[in-house]
Backbone as JSON Lines, residues from 0, in Angstrom:
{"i":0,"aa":"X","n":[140.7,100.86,119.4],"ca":[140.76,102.3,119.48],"c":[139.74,102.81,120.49]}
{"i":1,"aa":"X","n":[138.57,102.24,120.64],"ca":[137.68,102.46,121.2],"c":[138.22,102.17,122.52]}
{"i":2,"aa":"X","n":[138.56,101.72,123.16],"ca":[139.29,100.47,124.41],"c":[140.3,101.82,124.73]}
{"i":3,"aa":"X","n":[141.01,102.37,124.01],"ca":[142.14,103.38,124.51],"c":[141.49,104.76,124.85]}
{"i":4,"aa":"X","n":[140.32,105.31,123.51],"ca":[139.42,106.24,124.23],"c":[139.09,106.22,125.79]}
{"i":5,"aa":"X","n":[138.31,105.1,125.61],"ca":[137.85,104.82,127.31],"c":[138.94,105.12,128.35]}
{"i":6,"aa":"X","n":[140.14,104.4,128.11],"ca":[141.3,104.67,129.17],"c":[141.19,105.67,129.25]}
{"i":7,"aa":"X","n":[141.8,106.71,128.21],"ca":[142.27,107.83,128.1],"c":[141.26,108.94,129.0]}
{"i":8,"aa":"X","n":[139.95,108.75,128.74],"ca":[138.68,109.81,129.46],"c":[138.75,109.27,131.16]}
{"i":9,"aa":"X","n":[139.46,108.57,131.57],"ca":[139.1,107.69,132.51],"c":[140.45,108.48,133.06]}
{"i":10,"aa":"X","n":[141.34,108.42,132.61],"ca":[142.55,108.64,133.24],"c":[142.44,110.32,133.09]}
{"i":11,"aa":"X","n":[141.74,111.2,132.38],"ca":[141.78,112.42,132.62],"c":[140.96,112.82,133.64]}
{"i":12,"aa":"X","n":[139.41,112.02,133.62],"ca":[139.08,112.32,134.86],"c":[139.73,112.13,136.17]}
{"i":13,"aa":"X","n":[139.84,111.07,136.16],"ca":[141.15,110.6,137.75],"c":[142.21,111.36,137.92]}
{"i":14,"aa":"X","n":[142.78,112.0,136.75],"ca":[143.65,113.6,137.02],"c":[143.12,114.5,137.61]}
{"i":15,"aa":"X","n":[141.99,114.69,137.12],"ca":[141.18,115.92,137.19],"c":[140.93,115.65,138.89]}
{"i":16,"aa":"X","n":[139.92,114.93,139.15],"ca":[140.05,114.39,140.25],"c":[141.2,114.66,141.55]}
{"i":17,"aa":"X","n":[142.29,114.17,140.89],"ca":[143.07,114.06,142.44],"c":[144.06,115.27,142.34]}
{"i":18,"aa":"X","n":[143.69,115.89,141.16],"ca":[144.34,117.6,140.97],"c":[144.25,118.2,142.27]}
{"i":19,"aa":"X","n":[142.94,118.52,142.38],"ca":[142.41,119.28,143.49],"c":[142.62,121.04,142.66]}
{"i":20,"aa":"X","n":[143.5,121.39,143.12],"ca":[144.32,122.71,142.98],"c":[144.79,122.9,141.82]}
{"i":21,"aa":"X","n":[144.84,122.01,141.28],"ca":[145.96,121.91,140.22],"c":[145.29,123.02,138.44]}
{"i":22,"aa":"X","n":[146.38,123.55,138.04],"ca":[146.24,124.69,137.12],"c":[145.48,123.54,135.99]}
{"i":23,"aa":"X","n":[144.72,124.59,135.12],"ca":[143.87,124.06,133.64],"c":[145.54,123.22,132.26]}
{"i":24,"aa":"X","n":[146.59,124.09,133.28],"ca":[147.68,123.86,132.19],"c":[148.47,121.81,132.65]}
{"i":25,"aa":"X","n":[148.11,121.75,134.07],"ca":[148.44,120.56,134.35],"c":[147.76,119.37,134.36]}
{"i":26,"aa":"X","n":[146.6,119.68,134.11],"ca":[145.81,119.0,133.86],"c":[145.34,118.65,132.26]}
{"i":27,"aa":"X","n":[145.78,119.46,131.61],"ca":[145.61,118.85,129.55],"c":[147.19,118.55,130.22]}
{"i":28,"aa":"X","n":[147.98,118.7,130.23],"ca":[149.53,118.45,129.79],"c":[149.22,116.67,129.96]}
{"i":29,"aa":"X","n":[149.23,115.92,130.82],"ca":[149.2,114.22,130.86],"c":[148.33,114.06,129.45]}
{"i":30,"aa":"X","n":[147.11,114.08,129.68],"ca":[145.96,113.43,128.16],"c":[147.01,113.96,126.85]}
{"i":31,"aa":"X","n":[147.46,115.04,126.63],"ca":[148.14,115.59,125.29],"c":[149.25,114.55,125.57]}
{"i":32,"aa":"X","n":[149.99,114.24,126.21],"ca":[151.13,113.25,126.4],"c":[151.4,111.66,126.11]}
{"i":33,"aa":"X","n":[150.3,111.69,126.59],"ca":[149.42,109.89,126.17],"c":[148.96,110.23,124.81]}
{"i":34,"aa":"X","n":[148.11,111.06,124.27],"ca":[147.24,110.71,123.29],"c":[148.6,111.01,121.93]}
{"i":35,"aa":"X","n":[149.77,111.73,122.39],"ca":[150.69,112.13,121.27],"c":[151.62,110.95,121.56]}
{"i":36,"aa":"X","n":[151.63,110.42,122.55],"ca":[152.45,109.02,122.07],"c":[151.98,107.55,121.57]}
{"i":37,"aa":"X","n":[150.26,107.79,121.78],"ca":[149.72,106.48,121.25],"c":[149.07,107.21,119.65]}
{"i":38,"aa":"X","n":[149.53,108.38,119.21],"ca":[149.4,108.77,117.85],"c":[150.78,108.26,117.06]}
{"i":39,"aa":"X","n":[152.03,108.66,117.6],"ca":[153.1,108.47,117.21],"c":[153.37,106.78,117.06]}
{"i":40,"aa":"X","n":[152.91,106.12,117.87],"ca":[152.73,104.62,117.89],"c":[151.66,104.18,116.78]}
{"i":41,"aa":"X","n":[150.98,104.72,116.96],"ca":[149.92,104.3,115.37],"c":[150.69,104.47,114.01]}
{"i":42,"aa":"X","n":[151.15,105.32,114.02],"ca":[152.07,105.9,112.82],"c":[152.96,104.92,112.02]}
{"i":43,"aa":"X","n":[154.03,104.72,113.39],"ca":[154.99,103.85,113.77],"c":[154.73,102.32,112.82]}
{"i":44,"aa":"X","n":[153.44,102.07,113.64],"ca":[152.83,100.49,113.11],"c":[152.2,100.43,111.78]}
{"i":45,"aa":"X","n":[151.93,101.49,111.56],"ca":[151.05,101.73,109.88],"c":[152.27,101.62,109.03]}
{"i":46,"aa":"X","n":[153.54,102.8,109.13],"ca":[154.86,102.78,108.23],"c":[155.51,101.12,108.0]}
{"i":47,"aa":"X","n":[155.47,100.86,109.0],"ca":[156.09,99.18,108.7],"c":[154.97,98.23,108.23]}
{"i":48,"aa":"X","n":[153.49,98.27,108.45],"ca":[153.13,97.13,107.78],"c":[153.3,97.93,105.93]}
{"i":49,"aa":"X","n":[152.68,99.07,105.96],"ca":[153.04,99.75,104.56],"c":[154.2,98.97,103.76]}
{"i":50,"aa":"X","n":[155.56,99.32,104.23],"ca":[156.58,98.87,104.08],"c":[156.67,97.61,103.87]}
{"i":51,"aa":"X","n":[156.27,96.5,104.86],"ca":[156.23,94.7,104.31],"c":[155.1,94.9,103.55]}
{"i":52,"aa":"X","n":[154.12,95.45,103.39],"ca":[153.01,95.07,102.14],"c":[153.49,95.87,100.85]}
{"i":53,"aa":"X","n":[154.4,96.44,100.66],"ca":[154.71,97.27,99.72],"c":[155.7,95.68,99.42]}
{"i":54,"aa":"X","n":[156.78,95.35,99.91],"ca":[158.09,94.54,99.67],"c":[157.72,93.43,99.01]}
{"i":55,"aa":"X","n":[155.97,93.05,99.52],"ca":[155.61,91.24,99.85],"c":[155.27,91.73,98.35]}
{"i":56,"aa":"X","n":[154.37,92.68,97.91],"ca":[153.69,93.21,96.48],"c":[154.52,92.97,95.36]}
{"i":57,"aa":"X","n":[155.66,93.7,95.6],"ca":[156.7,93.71,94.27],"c":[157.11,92.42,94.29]}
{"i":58,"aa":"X","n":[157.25,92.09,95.31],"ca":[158.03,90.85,95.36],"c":[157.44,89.45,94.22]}
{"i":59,"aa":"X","n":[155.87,89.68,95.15],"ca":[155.2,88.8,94.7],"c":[155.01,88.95,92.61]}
{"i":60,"aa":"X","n":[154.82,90.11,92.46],"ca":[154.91,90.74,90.93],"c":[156.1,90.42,90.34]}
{"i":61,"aa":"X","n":[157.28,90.55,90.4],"ca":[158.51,90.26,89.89],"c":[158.47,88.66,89.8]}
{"i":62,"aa":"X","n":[158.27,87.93,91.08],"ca":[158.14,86.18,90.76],"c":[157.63,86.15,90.04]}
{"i":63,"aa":"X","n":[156.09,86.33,89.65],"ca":[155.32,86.46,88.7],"c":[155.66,86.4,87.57]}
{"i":64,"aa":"X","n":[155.65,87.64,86.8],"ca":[156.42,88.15,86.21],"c":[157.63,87.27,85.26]}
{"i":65,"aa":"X","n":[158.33,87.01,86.43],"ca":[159.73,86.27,85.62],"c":[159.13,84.74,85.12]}
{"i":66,"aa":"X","n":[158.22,84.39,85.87],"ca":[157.71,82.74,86.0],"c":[157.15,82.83,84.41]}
{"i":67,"aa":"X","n":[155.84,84.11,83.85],"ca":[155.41,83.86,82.78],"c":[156.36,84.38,81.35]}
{"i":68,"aa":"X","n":[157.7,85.32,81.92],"ca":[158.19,86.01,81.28],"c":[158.22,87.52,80.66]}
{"i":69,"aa":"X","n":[157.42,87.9,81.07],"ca":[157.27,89.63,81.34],"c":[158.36,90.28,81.38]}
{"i":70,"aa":"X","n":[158.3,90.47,79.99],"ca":[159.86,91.39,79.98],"c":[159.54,93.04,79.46]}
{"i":71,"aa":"X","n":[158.58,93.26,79.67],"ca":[157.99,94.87,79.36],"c":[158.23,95.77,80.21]}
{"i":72,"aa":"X","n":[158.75,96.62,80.23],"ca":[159.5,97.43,81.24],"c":[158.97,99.03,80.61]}
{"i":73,"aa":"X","n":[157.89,99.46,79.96],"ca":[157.49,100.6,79.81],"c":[156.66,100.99,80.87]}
{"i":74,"aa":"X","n":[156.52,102.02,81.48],"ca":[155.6,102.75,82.5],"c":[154.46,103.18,81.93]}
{"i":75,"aa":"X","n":[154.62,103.26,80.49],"ca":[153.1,104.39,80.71],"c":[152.79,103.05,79.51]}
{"i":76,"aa":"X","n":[152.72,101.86,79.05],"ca":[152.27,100.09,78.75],"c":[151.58,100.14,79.49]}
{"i":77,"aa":"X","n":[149.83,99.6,79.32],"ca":[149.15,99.0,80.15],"c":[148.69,97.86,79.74]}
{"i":78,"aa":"X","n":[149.39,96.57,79.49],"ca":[149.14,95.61,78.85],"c":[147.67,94.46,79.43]}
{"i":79,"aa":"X","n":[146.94,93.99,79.32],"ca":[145.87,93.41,80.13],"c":[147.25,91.75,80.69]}
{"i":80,"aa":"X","n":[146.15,91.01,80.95],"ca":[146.96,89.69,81.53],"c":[147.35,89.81,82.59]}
{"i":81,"aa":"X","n":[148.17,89.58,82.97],"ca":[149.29,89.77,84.9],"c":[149.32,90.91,85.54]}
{"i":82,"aa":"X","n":[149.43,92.07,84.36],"ca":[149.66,93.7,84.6],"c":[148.67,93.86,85.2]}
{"i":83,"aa":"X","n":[147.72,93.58,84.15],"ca":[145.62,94.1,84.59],"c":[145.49,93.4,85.69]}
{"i":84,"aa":"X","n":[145.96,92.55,86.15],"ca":[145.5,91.53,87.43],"c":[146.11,92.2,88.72]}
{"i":85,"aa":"X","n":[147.6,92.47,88.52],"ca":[147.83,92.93,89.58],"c":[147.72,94.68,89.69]}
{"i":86,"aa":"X","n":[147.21,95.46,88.31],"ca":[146.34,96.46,88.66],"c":[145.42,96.54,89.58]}
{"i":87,"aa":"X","n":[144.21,95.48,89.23],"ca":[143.34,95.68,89.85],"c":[142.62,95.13,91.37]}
{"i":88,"aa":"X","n":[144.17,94.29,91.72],"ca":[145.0,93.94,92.92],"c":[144.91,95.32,93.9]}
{"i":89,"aa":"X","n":[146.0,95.98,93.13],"ca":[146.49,97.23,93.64],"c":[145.66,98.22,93.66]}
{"i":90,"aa":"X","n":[144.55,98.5,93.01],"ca":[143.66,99.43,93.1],"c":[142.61,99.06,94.79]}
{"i":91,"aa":"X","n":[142.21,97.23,94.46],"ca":[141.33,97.12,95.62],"c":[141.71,97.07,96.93]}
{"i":92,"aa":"X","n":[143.02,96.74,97.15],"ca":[144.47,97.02,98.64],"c":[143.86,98.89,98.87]}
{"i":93,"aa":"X","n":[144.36,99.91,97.95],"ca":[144.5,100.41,98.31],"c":[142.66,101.3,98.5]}
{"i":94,"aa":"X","n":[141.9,100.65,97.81],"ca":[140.75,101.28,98.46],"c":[140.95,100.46,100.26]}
{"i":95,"aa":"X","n":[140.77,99.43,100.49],"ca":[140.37,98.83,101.36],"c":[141.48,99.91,102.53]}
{"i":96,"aa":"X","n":[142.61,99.8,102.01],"ca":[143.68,100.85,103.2],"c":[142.92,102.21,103.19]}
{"i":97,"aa":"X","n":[142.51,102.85,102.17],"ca":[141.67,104.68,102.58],"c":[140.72,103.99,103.36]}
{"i":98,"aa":"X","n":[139.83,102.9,103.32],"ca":[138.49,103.07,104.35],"c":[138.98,102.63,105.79]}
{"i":99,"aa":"X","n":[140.32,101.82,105.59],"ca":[140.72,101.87,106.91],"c":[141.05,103.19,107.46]}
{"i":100,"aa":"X","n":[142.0,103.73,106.75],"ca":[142.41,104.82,107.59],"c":[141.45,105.93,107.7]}
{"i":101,"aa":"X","n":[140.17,106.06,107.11],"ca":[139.22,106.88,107.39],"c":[138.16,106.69,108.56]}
{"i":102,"aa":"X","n":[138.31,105.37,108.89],"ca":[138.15,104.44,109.99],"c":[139.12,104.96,111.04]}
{"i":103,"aa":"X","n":[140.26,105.06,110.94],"ca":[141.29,105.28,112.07],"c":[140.69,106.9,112.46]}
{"i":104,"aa":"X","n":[140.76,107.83,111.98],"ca":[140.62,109.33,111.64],"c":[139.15,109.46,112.56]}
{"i":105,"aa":"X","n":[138.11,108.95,111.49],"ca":[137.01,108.79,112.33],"c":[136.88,108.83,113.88]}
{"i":106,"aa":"X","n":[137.16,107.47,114.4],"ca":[137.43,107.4,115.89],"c":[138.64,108.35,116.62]}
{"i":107,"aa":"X","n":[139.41,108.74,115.75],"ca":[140.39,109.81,116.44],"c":[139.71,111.05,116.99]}
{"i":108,"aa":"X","n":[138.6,111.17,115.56],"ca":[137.9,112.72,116.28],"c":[137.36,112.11,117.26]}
{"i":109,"aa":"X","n":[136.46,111.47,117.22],"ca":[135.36,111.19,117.94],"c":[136.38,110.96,119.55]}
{"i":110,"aa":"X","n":[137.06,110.76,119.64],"ca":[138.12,110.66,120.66],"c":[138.36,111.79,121.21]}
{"i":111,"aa":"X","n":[139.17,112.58,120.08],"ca":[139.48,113.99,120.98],"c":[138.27,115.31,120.7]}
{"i":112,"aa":"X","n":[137.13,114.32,120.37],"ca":[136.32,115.62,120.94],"c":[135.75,115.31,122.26]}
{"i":113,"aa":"X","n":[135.83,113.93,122.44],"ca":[135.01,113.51,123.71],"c":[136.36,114.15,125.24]}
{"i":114,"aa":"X","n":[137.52,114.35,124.49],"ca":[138.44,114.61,125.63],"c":[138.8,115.69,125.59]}
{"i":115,"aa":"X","n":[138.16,116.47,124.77],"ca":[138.27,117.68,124.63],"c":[137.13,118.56,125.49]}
{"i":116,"aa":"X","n":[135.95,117.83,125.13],"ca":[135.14,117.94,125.97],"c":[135.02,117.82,127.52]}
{"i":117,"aa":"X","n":[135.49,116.81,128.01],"ca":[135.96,116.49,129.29],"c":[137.22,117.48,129.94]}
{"i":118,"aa":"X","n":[137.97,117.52,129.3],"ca":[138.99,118.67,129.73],"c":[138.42,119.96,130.0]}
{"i":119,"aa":"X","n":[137.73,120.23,129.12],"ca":[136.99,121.31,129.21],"c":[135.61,121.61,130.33]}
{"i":120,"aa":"X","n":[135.27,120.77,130.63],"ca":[134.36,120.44,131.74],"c":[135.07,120.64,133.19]}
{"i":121,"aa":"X","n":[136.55,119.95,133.15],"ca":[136.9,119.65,134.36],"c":[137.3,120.9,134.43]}
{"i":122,"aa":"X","n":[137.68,121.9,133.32],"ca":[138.62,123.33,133.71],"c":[137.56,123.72,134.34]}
{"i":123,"aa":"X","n":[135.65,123.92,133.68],"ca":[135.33,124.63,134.23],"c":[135.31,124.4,135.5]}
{"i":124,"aa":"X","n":[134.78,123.2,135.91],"ca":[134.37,123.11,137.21],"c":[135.65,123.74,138.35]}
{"i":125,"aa":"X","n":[136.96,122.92,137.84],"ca":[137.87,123.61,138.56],"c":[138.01,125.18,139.25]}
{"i":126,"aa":"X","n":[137.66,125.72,137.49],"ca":[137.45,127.19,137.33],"c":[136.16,128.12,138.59]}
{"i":127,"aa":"X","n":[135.04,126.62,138.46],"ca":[133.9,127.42,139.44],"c":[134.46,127.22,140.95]}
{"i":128,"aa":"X","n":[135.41,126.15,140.82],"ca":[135.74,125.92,143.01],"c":[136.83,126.58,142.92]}
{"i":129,"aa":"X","n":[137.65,127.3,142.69],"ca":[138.33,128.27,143.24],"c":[138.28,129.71,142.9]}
{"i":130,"aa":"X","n":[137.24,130.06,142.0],"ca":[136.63,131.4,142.11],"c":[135.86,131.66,142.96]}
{"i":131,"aa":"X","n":[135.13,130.43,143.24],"ca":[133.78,131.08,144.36],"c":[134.7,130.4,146.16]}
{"i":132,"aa":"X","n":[135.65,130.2,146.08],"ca":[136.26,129.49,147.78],"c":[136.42,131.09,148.25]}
């Protein structure tokens, strides 16, 4: 994530750069373009591993399950043994996924404030060479 930040500030400056002339509106339009398709791509890759770690889970629970004979089918049963095991399976997956994705979030700001910042730099300057030409 860090590795795409860098691109990303790199490639707005080098816009900014060979703009010259170019309006405050053509210059965010590329960075918003990139950064909304490598958001949509994060997304993308999170929904499907979700999806096989959700499939591999049950999956793995039902083998289980049938192997010791678990035939309890109440929802609100919290029986200890296999249940409690793969409770507390499922509780530590899904802490470990919030600190990831608070991890992902994290570096996102820290991303678009740094290119937010930079955009904002390049308007002004833009802003100061063709007010004062």
């Amino acid at each position: 994530m860090l590795r795409i930040t860098k691109l990303l500030a790199l490639a707005t400056l080098a816009g900014a750069l060979s703009a010259g002339t170019a309006t405050a509106q053509d210059v965010t339009a590329a960075p918003k373009a990139i950064g909304r398709g490598a958001k949509e791509g994060i997304k993308t890759v999170g929904s499907k591993m979700h999806h096989v770690l959700k499939s591999a889970g049950r999956g793995t629970k039902h083998a289980l399950a049938h192997a010791v004979g678990d035939t309890i089918h109440d929802p609100n049963h919290k029986p200890g043994g296999l249940n409690k095991a793969a409770r507390d399976v499922s509780e530590s997956i899904k802490h470990v996924g919030r600190s990831a994705k608070a991890g992902v979030h994290e570096e996102a700001n820290d991303a678009h404030k740094t290119l937010q910042k930079n955009g904002n730099d390049v308007k002004k300057s833009l802003k100061d060479t063709t007010h004062h030409s």
